[in-house]
Structures are given as structure tokens and as C-alpha cells.
PDB file with one MODEL, atoms N, CA, C and O in Angstrom:
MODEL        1
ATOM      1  N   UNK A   1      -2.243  24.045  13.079  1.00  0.00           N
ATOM      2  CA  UNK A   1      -2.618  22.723  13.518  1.00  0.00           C
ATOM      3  C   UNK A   1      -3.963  22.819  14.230  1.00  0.00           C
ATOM      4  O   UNK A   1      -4.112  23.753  15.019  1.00  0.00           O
ATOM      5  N   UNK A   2      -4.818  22.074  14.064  1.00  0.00           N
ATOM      6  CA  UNK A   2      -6.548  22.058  14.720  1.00  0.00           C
ATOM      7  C   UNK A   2      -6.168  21.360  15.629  1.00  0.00           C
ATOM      8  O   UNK A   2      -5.258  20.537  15.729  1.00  0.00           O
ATOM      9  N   UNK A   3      -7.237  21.893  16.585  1.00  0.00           N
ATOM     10  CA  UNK A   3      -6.650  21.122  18.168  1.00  0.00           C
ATOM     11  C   UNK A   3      -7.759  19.620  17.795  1.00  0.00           C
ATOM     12  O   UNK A   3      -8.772  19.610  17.096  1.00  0.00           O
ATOM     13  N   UNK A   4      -7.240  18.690  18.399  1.00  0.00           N
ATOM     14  CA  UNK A   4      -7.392  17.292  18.257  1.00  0.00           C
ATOM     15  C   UNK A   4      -7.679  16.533  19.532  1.00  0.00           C
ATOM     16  O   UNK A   4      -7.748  15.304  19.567  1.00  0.00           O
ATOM     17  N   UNK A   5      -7.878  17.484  20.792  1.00  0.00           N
ATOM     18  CA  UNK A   5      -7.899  17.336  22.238  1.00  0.00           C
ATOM     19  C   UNK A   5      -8.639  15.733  22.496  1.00  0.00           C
ATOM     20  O   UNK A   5      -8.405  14.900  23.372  1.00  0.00           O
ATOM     21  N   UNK A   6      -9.940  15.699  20.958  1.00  0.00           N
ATOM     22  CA  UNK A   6     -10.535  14.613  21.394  1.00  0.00           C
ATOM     23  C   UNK A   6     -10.116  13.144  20.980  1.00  0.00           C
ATOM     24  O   UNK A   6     -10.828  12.160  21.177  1.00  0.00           O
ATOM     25  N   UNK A   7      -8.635  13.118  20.267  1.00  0.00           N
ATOM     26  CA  UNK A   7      -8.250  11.936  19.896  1.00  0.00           C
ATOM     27  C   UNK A   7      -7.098  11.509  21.122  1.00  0.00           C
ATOM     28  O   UNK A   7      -6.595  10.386  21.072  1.00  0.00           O
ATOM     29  N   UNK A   8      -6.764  12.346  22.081  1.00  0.00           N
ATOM     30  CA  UNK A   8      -5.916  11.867  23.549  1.00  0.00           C
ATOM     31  C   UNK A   8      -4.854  11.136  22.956  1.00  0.00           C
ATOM     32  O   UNK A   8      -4.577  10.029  23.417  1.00  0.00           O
ATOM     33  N   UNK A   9      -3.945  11.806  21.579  1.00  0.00           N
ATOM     34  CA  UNK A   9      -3.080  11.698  21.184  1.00  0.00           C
ATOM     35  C   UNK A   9      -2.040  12.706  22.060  1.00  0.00           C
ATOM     36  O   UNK A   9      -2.189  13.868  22.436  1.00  0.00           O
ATOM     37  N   UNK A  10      -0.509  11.400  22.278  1.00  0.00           N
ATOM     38  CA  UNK A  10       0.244  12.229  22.399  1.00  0.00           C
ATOM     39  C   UNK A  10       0.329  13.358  22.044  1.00  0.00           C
ATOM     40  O   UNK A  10      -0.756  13.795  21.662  1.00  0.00           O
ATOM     41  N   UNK A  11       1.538  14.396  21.965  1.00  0.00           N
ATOM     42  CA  UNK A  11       2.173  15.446  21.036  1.00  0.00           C
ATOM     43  C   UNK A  11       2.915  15.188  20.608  1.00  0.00           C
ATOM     44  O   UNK A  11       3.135  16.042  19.750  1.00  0.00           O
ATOM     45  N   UNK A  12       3.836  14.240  20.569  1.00  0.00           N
ATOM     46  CA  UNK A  12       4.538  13.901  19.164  1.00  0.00           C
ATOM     47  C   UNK A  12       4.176  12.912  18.323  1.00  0.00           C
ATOM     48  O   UNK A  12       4.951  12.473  17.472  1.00  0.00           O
ATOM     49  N   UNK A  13       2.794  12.416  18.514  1.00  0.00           N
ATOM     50  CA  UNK A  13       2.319  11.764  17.579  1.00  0.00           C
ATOM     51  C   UNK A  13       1.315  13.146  16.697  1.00  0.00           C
ATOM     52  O   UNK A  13       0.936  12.982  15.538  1.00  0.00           O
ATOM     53  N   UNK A  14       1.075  14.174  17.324  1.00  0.00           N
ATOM     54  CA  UNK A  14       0.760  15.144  16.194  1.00  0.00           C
ATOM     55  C   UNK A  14       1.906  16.046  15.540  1.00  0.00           C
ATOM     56  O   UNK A  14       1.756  16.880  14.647  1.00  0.00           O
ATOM     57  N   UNK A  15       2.901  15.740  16.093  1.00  0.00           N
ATOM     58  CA  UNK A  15       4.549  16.674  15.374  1.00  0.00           C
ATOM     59  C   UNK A  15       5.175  16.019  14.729  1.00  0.00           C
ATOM     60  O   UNK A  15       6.099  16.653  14.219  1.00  0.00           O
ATOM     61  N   UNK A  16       5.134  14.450  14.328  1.00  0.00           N
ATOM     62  CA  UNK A  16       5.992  13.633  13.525  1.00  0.00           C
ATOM     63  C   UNK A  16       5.648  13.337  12.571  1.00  0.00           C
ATOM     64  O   UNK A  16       4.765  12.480  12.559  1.00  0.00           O
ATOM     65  N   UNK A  17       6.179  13.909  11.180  1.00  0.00           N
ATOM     66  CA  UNK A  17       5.695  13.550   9.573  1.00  0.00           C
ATOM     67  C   UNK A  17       5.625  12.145   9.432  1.00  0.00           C
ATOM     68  O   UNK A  17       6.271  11.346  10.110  1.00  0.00           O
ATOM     69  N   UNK A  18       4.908  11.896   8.629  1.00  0.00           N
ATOM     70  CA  UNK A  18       4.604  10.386   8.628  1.00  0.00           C
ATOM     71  C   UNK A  18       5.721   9.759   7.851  1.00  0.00           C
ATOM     72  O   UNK A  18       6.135   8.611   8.012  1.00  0.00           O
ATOM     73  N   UNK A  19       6.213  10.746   6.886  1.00  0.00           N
ATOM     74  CA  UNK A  19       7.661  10.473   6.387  1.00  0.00           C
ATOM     75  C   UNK A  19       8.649   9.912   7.126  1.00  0.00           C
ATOM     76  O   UNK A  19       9.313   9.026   6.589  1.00  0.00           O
ATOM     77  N   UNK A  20       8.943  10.300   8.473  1.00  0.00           N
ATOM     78  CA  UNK A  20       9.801   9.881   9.270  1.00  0.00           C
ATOM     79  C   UNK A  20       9.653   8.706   9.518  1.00  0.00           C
ATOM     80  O   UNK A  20      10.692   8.193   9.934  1.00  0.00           O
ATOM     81  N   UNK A  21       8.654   7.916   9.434  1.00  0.00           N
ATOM     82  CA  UNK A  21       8.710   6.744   9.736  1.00  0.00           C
ATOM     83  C   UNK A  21       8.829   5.487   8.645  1.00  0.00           C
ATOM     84  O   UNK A  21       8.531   4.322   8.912  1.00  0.00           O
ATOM     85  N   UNK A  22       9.225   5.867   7.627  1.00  0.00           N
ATOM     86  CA  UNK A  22       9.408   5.024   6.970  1.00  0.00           C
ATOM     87  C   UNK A  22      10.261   5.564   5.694  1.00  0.00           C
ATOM     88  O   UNK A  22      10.150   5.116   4.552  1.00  0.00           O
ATOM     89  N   UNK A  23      11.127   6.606   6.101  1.00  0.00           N
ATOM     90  CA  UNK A  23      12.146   6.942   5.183  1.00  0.00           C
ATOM     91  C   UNK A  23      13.283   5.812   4.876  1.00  0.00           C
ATOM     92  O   UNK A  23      13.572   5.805   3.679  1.00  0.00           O
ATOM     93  N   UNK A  24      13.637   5.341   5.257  1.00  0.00           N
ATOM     94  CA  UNK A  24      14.572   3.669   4.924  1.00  0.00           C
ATOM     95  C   UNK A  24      14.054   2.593   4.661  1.00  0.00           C
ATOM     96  O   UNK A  24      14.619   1.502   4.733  1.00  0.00           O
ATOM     97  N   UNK A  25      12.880   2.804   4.314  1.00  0.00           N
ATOM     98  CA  UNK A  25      12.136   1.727   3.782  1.00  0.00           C
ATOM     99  C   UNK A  25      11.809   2.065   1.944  1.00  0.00           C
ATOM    100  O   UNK A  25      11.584   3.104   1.323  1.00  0.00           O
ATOM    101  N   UNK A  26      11.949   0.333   1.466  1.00  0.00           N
ATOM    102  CA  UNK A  26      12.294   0.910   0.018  1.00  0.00           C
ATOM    103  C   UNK A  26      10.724   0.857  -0.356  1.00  0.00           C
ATOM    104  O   UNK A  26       9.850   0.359   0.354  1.00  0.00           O
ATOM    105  N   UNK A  27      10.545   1.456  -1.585  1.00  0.00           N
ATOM    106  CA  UNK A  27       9.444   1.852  -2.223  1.00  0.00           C
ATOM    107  C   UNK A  27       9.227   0.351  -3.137  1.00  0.00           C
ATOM    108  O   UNK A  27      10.245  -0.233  -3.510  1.00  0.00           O
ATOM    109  N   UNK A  28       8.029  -0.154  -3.428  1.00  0.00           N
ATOM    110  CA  UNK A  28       8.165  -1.151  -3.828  1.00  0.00           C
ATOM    111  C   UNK A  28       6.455  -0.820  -4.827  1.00  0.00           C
ATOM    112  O   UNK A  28       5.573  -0.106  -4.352  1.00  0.00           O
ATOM    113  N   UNK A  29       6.346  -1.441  -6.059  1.00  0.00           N
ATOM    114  CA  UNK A  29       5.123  -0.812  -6.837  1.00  0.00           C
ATOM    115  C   UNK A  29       4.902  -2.438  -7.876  1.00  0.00           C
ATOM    116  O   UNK A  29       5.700  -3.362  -8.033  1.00  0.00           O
ATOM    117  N   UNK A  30       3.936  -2.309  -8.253  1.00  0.00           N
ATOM    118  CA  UNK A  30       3.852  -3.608  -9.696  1.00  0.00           C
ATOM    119  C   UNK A  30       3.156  -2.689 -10.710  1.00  0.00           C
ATOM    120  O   UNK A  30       2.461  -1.761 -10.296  1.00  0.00           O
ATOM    121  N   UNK A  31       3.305  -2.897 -11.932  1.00  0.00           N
ATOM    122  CA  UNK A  31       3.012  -2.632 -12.947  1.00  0.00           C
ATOM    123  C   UNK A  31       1.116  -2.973 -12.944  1.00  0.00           C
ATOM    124  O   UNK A  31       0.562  -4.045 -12.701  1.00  0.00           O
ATOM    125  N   UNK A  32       0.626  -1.940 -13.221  1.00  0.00           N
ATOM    126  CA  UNK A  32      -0.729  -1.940 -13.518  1.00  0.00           C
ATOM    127  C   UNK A  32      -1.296  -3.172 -14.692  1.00  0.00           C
ATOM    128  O   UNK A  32      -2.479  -3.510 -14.668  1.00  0.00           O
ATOM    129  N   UNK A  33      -0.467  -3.689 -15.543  1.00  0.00           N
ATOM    130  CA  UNK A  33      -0.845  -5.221 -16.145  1.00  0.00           C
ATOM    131  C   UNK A  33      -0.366  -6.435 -15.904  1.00  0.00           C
ATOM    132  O   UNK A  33      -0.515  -7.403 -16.650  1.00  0.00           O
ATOM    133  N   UNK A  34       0.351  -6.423 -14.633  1.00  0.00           N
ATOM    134  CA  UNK A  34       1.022  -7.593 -13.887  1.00  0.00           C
ATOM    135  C   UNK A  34      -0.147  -8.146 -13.724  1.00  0.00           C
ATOM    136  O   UNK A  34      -1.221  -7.550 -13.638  1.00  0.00           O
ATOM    137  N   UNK A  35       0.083  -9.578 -13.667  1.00  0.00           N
ATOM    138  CA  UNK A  35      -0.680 -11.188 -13.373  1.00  0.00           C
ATOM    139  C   UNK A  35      -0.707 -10.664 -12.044  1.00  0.00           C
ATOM    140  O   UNK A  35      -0.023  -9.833 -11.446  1.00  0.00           O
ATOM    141  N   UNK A  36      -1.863 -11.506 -11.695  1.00  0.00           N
ATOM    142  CA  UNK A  36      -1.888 -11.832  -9.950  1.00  0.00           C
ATOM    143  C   UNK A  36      -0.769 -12.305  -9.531  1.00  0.00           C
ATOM    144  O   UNK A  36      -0.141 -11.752  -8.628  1.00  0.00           O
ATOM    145  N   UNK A  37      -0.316 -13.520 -10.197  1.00  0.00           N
ATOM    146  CA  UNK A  37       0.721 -14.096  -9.865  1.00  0.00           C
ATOM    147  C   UNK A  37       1.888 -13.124  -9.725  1.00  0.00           C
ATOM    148  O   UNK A  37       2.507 -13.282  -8.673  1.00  0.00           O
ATOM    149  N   UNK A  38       2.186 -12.491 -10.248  1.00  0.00           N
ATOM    150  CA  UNK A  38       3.266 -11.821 -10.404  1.00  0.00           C
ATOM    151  C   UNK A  38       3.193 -10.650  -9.568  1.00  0.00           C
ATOM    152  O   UNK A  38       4.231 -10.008  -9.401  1.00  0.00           O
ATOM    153  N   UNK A  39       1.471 -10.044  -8.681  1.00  0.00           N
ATOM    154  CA  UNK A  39       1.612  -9.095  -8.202  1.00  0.00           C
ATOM    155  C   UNK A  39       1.276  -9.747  -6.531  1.00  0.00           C
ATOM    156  O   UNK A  39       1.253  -8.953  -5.591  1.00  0.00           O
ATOM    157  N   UNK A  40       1.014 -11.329  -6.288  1.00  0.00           N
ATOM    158  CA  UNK A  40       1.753 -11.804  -5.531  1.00  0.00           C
ATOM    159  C   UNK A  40       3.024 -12.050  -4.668  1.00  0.00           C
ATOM    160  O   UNK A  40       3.420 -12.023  -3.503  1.00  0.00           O
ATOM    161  N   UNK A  41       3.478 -12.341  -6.122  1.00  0.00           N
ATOM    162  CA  UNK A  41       4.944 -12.550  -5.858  1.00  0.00           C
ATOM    163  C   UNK A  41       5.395 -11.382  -4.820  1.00  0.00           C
ATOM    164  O   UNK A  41       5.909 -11.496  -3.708  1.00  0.00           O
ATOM    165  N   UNK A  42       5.028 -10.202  -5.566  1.00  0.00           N
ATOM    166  CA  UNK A  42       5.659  -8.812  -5.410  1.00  0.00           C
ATOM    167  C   UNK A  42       5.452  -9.052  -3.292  1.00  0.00           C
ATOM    168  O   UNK A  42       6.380  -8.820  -2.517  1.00  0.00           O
ATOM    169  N   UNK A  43       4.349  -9.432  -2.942  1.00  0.00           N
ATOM    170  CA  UNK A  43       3.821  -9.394  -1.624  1.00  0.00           C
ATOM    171  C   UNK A  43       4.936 -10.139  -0.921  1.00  0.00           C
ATOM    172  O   UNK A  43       5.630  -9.735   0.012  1.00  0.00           O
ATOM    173  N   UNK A  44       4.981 -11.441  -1.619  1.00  0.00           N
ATOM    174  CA  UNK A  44       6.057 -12.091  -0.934  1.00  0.00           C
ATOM    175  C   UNK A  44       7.162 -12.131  -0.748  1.00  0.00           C
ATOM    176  O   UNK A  44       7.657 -12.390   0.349  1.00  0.00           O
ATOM    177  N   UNK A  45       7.924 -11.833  -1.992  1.00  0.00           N
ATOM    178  CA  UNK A  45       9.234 -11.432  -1.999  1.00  0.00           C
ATOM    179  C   UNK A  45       9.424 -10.036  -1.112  1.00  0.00           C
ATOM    180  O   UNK A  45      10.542  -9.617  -1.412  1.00  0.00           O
ATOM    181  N   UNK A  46       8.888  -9.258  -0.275  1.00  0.00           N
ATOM    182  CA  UNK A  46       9.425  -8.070  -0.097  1.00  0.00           C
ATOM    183  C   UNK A  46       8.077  -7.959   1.236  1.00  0.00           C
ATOM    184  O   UNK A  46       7.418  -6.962   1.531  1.00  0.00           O
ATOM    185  N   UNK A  47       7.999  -9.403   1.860  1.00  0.00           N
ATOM    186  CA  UNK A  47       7.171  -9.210   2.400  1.00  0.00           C
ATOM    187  C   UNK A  47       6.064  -8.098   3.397  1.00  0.00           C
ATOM    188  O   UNK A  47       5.973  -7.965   4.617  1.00  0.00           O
ATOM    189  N   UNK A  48       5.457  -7.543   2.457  1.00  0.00           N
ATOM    190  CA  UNK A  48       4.814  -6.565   2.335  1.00  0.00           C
ATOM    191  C   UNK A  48       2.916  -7.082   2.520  1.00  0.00           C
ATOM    192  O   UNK A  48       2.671  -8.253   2.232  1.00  0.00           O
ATOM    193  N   UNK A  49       1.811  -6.247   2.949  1.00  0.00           N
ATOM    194  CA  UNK A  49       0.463  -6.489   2.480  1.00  0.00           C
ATOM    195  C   UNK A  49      -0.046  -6.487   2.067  1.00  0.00           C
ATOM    196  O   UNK A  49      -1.031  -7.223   2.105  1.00  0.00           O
ATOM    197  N   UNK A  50       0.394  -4.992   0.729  1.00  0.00           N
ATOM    198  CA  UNK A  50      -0.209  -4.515   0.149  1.00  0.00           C
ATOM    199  C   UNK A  50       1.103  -3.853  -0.804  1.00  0.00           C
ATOM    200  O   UNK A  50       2.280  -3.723  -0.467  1.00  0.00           O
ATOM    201  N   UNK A  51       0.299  -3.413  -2.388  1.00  0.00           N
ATOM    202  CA  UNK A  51       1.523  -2.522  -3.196  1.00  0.00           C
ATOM    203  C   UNK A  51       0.580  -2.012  -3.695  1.00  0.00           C
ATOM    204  O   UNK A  51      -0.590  -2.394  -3.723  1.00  0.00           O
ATOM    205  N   UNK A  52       1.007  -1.211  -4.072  1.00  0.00           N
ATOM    206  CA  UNK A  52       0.314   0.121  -5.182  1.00  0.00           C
ATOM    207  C   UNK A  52       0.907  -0.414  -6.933  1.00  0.00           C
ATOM    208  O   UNK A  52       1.964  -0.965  -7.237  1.00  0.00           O
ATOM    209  N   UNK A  53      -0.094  -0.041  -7.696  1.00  0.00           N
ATOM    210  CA  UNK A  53      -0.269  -0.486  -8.686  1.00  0.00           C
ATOM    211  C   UNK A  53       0.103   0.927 -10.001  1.00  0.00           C
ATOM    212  O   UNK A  53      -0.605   1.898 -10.267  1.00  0.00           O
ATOM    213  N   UNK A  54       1.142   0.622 -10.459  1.00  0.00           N
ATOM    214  CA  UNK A  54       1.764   1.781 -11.472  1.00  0.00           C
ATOM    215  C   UNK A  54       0.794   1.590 -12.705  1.00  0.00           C
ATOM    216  O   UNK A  54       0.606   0.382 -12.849  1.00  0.00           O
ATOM    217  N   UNK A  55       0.131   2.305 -13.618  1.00  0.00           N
ATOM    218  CA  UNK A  55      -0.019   2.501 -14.465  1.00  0.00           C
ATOM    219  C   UNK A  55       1.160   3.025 -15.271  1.00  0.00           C
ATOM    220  O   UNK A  55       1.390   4.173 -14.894  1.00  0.00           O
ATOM    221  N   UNK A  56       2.197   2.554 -16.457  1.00  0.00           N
ATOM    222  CA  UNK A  56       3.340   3.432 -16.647  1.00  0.00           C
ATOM    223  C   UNK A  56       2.485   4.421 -17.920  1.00  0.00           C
ATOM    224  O   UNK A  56       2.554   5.648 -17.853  1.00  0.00           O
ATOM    225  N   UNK A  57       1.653   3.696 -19.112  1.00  0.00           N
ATOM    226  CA  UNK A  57       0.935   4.671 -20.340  1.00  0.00           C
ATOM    227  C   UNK A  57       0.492   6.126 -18.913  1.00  0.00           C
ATOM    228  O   UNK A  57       1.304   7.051 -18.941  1.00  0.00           O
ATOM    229  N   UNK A  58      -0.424   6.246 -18.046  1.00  0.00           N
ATOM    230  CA  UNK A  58      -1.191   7.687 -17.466  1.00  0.00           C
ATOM    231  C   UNK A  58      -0.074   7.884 -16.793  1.00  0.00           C
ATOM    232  O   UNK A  58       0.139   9.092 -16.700  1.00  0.00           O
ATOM    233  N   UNK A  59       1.041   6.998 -16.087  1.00  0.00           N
ATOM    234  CA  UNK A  59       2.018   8.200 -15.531  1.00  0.00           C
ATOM    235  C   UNK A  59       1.240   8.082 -14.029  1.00  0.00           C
ATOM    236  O   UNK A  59       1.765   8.750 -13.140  1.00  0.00           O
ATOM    237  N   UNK A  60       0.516   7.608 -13.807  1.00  0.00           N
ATOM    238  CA  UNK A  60      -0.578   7.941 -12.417  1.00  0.00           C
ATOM    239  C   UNK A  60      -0.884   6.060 -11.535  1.00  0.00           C
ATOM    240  O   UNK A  60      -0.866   4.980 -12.126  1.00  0.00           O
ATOM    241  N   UNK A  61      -1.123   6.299 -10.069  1.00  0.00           N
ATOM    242  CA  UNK A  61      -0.931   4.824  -9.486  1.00  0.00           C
ATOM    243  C   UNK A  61      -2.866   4.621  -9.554  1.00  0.00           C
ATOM    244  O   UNK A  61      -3.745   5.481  -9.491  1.00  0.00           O
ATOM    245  N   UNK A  62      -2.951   3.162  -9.702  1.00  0.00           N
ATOM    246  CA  UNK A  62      -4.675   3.031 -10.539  1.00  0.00           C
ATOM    247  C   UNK A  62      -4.846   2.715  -9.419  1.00  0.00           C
ATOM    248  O   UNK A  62      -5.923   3.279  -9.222  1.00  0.00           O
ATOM    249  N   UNK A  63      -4.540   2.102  -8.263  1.00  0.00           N
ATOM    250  CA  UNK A  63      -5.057   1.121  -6.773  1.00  0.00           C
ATOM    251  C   UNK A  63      -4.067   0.703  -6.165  1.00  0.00           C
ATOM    252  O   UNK A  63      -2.862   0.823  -6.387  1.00  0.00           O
ATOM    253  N   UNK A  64      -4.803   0.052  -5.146  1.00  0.00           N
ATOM    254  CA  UNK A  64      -3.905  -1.040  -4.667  1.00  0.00           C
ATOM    255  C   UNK A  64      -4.125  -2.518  -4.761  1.00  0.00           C
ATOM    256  O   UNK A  64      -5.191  -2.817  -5.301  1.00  0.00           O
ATOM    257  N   UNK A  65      -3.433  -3.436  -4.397  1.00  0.00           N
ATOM    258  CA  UNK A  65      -3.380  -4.973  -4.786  1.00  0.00           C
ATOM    259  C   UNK A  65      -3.006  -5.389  -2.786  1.00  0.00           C
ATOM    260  O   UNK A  65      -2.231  -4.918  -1.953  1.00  0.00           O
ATOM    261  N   UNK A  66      -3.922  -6.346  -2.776  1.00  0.00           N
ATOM    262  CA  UNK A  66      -3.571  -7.217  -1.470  1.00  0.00           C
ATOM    263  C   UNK A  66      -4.179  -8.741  -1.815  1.00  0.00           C
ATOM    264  O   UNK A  66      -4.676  -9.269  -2.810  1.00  0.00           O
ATOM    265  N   UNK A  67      -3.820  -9.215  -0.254  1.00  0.00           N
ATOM    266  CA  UNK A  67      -4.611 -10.418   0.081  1.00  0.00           C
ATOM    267  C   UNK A  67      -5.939 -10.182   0.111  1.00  0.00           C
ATOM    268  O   UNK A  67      -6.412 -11.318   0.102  1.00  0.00           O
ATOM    269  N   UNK A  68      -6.911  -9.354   0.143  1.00  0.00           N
ATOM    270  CA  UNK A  68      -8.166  -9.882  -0.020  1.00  0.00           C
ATOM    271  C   UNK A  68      -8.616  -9.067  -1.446  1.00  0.00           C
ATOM    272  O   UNK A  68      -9.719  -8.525  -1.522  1.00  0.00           O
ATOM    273  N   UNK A  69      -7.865  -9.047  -2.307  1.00  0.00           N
ATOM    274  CA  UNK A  69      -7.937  -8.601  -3.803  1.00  0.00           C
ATOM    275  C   UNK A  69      -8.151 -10.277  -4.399  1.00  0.00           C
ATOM    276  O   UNK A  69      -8.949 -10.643  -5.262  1.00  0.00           O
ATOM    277  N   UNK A  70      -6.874 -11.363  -3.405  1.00  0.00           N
ATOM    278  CA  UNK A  70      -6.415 -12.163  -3.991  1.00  0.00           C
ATOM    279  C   UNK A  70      -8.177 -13.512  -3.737  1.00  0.00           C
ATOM    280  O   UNK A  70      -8.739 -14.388  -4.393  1.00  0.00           O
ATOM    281  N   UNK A  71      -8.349 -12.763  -2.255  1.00  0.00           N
ATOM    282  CA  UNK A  71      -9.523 -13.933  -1.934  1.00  0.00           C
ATOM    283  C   UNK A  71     -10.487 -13.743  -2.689  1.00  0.00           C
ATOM    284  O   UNK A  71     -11.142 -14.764  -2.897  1.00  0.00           O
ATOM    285  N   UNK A  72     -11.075 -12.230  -3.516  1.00  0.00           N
ATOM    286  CA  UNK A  72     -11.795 -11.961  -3.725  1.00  0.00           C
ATOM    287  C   UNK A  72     -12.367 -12.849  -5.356  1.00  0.00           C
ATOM    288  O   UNK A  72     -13.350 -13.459  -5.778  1.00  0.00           O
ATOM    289  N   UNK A  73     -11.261 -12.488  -5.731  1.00  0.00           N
ATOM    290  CA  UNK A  73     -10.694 -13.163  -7.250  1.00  0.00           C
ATOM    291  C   UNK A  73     -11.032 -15.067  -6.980  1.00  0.00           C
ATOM    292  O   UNK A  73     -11.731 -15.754  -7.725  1.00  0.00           O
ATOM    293  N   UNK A  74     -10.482 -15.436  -6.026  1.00  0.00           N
ATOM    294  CA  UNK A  74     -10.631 -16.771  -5.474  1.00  0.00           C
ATOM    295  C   UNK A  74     -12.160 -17.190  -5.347  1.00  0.00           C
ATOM    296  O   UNK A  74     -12.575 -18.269  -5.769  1.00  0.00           O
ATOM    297  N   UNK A  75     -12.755 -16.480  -4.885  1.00  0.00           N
ATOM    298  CA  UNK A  75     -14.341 -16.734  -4.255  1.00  0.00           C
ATOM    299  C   UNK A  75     -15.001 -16.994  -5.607  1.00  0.00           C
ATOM    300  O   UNK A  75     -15.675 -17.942  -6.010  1.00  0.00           O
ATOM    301  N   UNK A  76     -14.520 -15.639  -6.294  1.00  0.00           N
ATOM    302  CA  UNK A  76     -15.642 -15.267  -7.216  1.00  0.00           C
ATOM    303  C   UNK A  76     -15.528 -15.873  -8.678  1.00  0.00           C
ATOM    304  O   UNK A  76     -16.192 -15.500  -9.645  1.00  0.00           O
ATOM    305  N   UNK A  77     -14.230 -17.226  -8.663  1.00  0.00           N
ATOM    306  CA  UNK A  77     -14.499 -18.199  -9.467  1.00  0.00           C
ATOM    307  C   UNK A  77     -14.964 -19.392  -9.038  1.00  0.00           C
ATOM    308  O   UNK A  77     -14.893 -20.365  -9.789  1.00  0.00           O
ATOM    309  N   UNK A  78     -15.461 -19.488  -7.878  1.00  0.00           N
ATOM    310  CA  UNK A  78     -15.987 -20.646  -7.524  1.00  0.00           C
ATOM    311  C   UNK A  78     -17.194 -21.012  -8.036  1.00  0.00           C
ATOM    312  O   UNK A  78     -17.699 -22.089  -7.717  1.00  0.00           O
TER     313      UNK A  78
ENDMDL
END
């Protein structure tokens, strides 16, 4: 472990896997050709900020999807 003296972090905020904190929490993903709409939805129903985006053809996650994915898309048909 590198000493970190200058972030005046606890010590068990440098001993606790980040796993631990969100092991009972379910995994939630949208399909890499989901609609906005549909990768909306995903935000709301499971109210969440953000999801990660499955590619299923590469097997591999392409991004992520949020609210300012959604404004961005919004603006930039104006």
C-alpha cells in the first residue's frame, strides 16, 4: 500500500474494498443498441444515474449512458 499521508484519509477508508460497499446492490446494464428511451427508462425504473452499456456481438461494456448523455442529445437537436 503507498502511503497516502497527503489525502488525510481515514484508515479504513484505505482498508475497505470498494466491493464491500455495494455487494447487495443489483447489477443493472442496457444493451449497447437500446433507444434513449429505453436506456432512460433503465435510469428510472431502478433509480440509478448512470448504467453501463453492454455490447453483447464484442462481449465487452462500450460506455456509459446518463442524464447529461440525455441533455446533450437534447441541445444538439435544437
Amino acid at each position: 500500500m503507498s502511503d497516502r499521508t497527503g489525502l488525510g484519509a481515514p484508515r479504513h477508508w484505505l482498508l475497505t474494498a470498494a466491493q464491500d460497499l455495494v455487494d447487495t446492490q443489483k447489477v443493472v446494464q442496457v444493451d449497447s443498441r437500446a433507444t434513449i428511451e429505453e436506456a432512460c427508462d433503465a435510469l428510472i425504473e431502478h433509480s440509478i444515474q448512470s448504467v453501463p452499456l453492454y455490447d453483447a456481438h464484442s462481449h465487452s461494456y462500450v460506455g456509459m449512458f446518463d442524464v447529461h448523455d440525455l441533455a446533450a442529445f437534447i441541445l444538439a437537436r435544437r
